[in-house]
C-alpha positions in Angstrom: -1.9 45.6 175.2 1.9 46.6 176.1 1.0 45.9 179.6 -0.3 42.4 179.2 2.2 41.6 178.0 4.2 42.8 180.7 2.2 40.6 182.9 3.1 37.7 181.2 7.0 38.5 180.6 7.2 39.2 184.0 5.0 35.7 185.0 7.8 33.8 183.3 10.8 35.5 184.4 9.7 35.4 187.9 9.5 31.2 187.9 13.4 31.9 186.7 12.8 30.3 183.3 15.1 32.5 180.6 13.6 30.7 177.9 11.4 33.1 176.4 10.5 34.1 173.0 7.5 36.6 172.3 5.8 36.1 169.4 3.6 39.0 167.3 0.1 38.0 166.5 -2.9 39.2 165.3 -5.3 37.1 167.3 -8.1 36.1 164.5 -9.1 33.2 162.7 -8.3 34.7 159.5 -6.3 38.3 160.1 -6.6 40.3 157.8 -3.2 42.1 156.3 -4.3 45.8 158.0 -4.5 44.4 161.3 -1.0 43.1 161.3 1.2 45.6 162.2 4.1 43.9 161.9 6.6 46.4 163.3 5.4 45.7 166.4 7.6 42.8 166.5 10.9 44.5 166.5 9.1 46.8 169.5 8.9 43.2 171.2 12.7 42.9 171.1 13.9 46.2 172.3 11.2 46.1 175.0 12.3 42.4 176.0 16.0 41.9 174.2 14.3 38.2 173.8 14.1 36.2 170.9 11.0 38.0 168.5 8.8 36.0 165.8 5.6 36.3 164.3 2.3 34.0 164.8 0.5 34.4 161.3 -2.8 33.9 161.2 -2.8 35.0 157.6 -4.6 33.0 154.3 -0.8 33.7 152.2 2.7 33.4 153.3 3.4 37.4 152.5 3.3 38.6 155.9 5.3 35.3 157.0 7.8 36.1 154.7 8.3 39.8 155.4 8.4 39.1 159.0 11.6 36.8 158.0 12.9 39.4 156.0 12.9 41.9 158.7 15.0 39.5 161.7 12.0 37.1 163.2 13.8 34.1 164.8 10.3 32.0 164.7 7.5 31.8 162.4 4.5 30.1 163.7 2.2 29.1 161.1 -0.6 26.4 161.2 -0.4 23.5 159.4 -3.0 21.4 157.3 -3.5 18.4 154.5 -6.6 20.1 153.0 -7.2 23.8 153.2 -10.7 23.0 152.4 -11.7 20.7 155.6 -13.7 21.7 157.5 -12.3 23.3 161.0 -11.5 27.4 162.1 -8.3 27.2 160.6 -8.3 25.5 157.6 -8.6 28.3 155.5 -5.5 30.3 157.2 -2.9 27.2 157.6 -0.5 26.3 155.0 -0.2 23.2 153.2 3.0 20.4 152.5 4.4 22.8 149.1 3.6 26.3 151.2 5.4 24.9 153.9 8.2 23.9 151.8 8.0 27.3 149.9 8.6 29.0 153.2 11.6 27.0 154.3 13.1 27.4 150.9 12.4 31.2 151.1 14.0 31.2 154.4 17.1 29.7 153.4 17.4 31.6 150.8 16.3 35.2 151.1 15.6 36.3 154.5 18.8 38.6 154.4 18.1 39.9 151.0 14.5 42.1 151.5 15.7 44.9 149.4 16.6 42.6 146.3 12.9 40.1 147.0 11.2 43.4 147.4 12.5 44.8 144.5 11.1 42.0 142.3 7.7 41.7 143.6 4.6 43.0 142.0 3.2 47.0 142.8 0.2 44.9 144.4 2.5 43.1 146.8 4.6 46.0 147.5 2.0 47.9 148.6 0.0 44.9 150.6 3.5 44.6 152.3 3.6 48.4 153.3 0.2 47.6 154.8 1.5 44.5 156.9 4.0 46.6 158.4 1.7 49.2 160.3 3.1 51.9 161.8 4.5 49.5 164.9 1.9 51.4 167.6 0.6 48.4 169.8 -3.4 48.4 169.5 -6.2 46.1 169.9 -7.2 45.7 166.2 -11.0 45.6 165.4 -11.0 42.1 164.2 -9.5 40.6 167.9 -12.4 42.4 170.0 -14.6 39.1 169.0 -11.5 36.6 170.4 -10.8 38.5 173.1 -14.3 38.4 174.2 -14.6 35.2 173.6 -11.1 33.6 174.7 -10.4 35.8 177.6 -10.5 34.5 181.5 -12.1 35.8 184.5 -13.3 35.6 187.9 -16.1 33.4 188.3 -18.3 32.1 190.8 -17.1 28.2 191.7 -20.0 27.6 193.1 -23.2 30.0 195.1 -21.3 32.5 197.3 -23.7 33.5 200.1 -23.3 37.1 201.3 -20.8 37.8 204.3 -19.2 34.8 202.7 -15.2 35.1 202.3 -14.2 34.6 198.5 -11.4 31.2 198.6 -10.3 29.1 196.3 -12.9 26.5 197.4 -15.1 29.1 195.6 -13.5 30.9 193.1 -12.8 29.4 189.4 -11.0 31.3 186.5 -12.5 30.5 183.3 -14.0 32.3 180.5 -15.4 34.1 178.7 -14.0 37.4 179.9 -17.0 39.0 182.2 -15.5 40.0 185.2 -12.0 40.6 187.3 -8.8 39.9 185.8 -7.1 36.6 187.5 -4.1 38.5 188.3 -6.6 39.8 191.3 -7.5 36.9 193.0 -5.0 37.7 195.7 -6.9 40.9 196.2 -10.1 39.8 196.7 -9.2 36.3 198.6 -10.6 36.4 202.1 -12.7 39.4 201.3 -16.5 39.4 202.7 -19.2 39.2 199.6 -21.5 41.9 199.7 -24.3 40.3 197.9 -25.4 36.3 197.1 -23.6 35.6 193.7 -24.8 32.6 192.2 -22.8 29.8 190.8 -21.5 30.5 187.4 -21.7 34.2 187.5 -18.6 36.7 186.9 -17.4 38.2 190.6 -16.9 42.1 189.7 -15.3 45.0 191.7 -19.4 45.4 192.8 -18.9 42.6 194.8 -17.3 43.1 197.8 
């Protein structure tokens, strides 16, 4: 969401570090091209006025490639030596030639989209009007499963007996998501449990 990504913007500006880039993604391992919403990205850089690219998690290089087209400074795309190995991300990566396509399409095109889109197939024209979205920032159905799955929380380091004050000695962020956000540790720190919570287990608002 927008203000995640707030959170983290403002995380890294507040160490002082002005080397930031935000890069769009659509979080699964493969995205599909309706969950891209790719305009999103120039959203990033009038929100930010950082340097913008796009994290394609793709199985082509069309949404790679119209992300160049339309001003991305960074294209992040996996790598592999077999798209058939076995792995998550096989499938999605590109190869040593698609690789080498890219660059070449880079160098070449990514100031011309009118002319490439001009010569492209009615199928790819209208797979590219799908990439682009309509630039609203939303958690896509196909990221719920990542999110759930990939996202950190407030756990139990180890059993918290009631009356006991939450510390660091006893508090652990890790995943998967379950309970608070770790941008509220400071909240709860050297708040009085209400109940036992038992190593392990997610600490909630319930808690204390």
């Amino acid at each position: 969401t927008v203000s995640e990504i707030n959170d983290a913007v403002e995380t890294v500006r507040l160490t002082g570090n002005k080397q930031l880039a935000l890069l769009h993604c659509n979080s699964s391992y493969p995205s599909t091209h309706a969950e891209i919403n790719l305009k999103f990205m120039e959203n990033l850089r009038s929100l930010y006025q950082v340097p913008v690219g796009f994290s394609d998690h793709t199985t082509d290089l069309l949404a790679s490639k119209t992300a160049i087209c339309f001003g991305a400074n960074i294209i992040e795309k996996h790598f592999t030596l077999n798209k058939k190995m076995e792995g998550p991300d096989h499938l999605l990566s590109s190869d040593k030639e698609e690789m080498a396509n890219l660059v070449k399409f880079k160098k070449r095109n990514y100031h011309k989209f009118k002319i490439w889109f001009k010569n492209l197939n009615n199928k790819d024209k209208k797979t590219i009007k799908i990439i682009l979205g309509d630039g609203v920032k939303k958690i896509q159905p196909n990221e719920y499963i990542t999110i759930n799955s990939q996202k950190k929380s407030l756990y139990a380091k180890t059993i918290i007996k009631k009356g006991e004050k939450f510390s660091n000695k006893n508090i652990v962020v890790k995943g998967p998501a379950g309970g608070l956000l770790p941008k509220y540790i400071n909240v709860i720190l050297n708040r009085k449990s209400i109940s036992k919570i038992e190593k392990d287990q997610p600490i909630t608002w319930s808690d204390f």
